[in-house]
N, C-alpha and C positions, 0 to 999 in steps of 0.2 A: 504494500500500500504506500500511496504518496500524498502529500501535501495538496489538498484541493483548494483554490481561493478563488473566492466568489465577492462579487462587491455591488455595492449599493446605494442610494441616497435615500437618507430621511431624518425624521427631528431635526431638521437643518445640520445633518454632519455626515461627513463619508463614512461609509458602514463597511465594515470585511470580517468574512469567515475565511478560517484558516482551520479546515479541519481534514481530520487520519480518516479514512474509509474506502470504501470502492466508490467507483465514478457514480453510477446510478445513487448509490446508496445517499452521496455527500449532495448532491443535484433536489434529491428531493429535500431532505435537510434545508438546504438553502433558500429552498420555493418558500416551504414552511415559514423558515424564519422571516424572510422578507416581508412576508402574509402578516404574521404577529406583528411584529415592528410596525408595519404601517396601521394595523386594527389599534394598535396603542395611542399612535402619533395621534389619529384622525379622534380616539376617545376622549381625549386627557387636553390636546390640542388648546393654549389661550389665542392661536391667533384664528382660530373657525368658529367660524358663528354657528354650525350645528353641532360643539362638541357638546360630549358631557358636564365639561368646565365649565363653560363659556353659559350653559343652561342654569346652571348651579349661581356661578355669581352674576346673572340675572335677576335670580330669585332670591337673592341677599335679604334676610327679611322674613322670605317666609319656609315654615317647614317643607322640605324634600325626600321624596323617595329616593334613596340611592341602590345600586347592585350591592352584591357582597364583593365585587372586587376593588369597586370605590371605594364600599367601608373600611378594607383592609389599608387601602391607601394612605385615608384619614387618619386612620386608627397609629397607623405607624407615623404617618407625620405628628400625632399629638406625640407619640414616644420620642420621636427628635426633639420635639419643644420642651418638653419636662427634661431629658437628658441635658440638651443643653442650657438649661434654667433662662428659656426662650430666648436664645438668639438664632436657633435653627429655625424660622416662623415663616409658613407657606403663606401667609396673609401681606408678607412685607414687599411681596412685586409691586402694588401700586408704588411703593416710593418711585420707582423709575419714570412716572409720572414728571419727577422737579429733574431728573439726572436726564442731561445729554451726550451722550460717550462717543457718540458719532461727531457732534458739530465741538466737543471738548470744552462743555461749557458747565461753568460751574453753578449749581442751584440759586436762588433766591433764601436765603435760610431762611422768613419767616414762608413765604409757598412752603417749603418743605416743613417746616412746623405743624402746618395745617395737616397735614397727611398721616401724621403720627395717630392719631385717634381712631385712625381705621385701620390700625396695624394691631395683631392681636389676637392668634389664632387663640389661645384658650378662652379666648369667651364663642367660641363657635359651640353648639352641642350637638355630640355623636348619638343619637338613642336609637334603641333595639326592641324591636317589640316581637315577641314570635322570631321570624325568619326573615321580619322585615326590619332594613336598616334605613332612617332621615337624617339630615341634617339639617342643621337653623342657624345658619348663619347672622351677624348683624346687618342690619340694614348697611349699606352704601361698603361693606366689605368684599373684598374679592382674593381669591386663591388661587396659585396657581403651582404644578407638578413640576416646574423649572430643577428643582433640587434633588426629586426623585424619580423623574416619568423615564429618563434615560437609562438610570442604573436597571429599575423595573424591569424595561423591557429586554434587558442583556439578561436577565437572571432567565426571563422569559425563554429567551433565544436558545441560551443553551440547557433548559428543558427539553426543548424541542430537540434540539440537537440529539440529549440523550434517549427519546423516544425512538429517535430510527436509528437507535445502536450504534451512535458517535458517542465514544468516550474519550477521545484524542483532540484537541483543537484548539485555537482560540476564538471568541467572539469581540470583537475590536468594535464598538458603538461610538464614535468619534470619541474613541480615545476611554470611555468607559470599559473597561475590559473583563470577559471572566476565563479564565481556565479551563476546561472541559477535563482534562486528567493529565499528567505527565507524557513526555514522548512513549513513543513503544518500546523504546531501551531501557526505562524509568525514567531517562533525564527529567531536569525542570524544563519549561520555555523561558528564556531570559525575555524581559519584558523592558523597554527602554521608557527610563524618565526624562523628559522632556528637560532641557534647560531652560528653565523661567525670561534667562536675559538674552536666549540666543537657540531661535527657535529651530536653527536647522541641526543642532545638535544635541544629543544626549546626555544628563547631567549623570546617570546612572544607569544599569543594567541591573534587575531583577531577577533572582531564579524564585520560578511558582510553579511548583506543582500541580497544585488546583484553587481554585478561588477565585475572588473579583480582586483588583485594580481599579482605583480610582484617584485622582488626581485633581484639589482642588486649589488653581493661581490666581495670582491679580493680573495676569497679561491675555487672558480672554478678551474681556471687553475694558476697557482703560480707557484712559489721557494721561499725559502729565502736566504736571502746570506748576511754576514758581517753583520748581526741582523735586515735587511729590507729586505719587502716582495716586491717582483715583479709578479705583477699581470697582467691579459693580458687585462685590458681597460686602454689603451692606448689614450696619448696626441697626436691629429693629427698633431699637430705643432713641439714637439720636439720629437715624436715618445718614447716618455718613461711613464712607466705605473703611473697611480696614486696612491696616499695612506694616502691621506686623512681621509677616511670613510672608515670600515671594510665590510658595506653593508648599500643597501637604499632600503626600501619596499615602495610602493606607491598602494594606492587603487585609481582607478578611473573608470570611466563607463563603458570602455572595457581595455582589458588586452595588448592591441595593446598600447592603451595611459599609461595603469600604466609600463608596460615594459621600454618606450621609456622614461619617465620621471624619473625612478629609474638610467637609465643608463646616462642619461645626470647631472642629481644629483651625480652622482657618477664621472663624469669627472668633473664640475665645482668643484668639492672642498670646498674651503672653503666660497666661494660665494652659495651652494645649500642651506643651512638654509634659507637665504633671497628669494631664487629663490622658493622654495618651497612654502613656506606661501605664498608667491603671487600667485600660481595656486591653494589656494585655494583646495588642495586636503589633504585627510590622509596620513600621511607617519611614520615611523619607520628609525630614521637614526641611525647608530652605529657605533664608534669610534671605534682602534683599542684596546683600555683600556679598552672597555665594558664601557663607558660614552655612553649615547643615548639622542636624544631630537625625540620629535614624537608631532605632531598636529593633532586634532580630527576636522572636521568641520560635524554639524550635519546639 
């Protein structure tokens, strides 16, 4: 067997499979994944007006039926927000309402003042009645999967994968990644970290087994201005970005958890070294000076 690679576009990012199997075998795989990937994009979607989202914070205000795969969504973003004693908060995308990252211009601080009162996922309520799940949102509040809908659907992906007897691979979701199992040797897959100041090279090489990848920086979407970088993960309290950390990689058992832990590391600051080592997982942090600290648990 050899290396099959298959690629793609969506969630606005190049998509690739990198997986062990027979031709036929890795083909349908691929169809699969692509299928899921996009039933996710089109569900979860804030820039469609017929997604799931987009229906939900319409209806900011009043109770909703949601699926159980939304609830699960929910449910596990209130677990980001109480983990990270709410700076991981899926309600804080309006801020980008005052942020222009495109034209590099800097907010209005009291506009962006304004906006803070609708920031705030715990006052959203999850209820469960029977088998059915609502939510109720506050009036003029809005939410959006920005933080988790990518990781989601790469855990997604190589589900799929392992359904048609790929256990070899990787899933590469612009840059979200999961591991599907080690080489057919045993080897790891070395997985490269991007370098924060210098995009066309590698700041590190990863060996993983199996697992997600995730990688959260400040040079996604940016400016600088007056010799400081404004980045779009933003503090849900004062609604201004962090810059602490240039980027945080986290390895852990799905790419749903190393996503969510890279990015609350990257909002805690200077408190994520400690927070880190206490979960217990591998990580790669990187200052803006190219200084890094990383922990290996075997």
């Amino acid at each position: 067997m050899k290396i099959q690679h298959f690629h793609f576009s969506a969630m606005a990012s190049p998509c690739q499979l990198h997986l062990l199997g027979d031709n036929t075998q890795c083909r349908r795989a691929a169809a699969a994944v692509e299928q899921e990937v996009r039933r996710i994009e089109q569900k979860y979607s804030r820039y469609r007006d017929d997604s799931v989202l987009s229906e939900l914070n319409q209806r900011a205000g009043q109770t909703c039926n949601i699926d159980a795969e939304t609830a699960y969504l929910l449910n596990y973003a209130r677990v980001c927000w109480q983990q990270s004693d709410g700076l991981f908060d899926i309600s804080s995308g309006v801020l980008r309402q005052q942020w222009d990252f495109r034209n590099a211009r800097l907010p209005d601080p009291q506009q962006l003042q304004t906006l803070l009162p609708r920031v705030g996922f715990d006052r959203c309520q999850l209820l469960q009645h029977n088998e059915q799940h609502q939510l109720l949102m506050p009036a003029e509040m809005e939410i959006d999967f920005g933080g988790i809908g990518k990781e989601y659907a790469a855990d997604r992906a190589a589900a799929l994968c392992r359904q048609h007897g790929i256990h070899s691979g990787v899933v590469d979701l612009g840059g979200d990644l999961l591991v599907l199992g080690p080489k057919p040797d045993g080897s790891p897959w070395l997985l490269g970290v991007r370098h924060p100041r210098d995009p066309d090279k590698a700041f590190a090489q990863l060996p993983v087994y199996e697992g997600g990848m995730a990688t959260s920086g400040d040079y996604e979407r940016y400016f600088d201005h007056q010799g400081r970088r404004y980045c779009h993960l933003l503090n849900p309290s004062s609604g201004w970005p962090v810059d602490y950390w240039a980027s945080v990689t986290v390895l852990a058992p799905s790419c749903l958890l190393a996503g969510s832990f890279s990015t609350i590391a990257m909002l805690k600051q200077q408190q994520a070294q400690d927070w880190l080592q206490q979960q217990s997982l591998h990580f790669l942090a990187i200052r803006p000076d190219g200084s890094h600290i990383s922990q290996r648990n075997h």
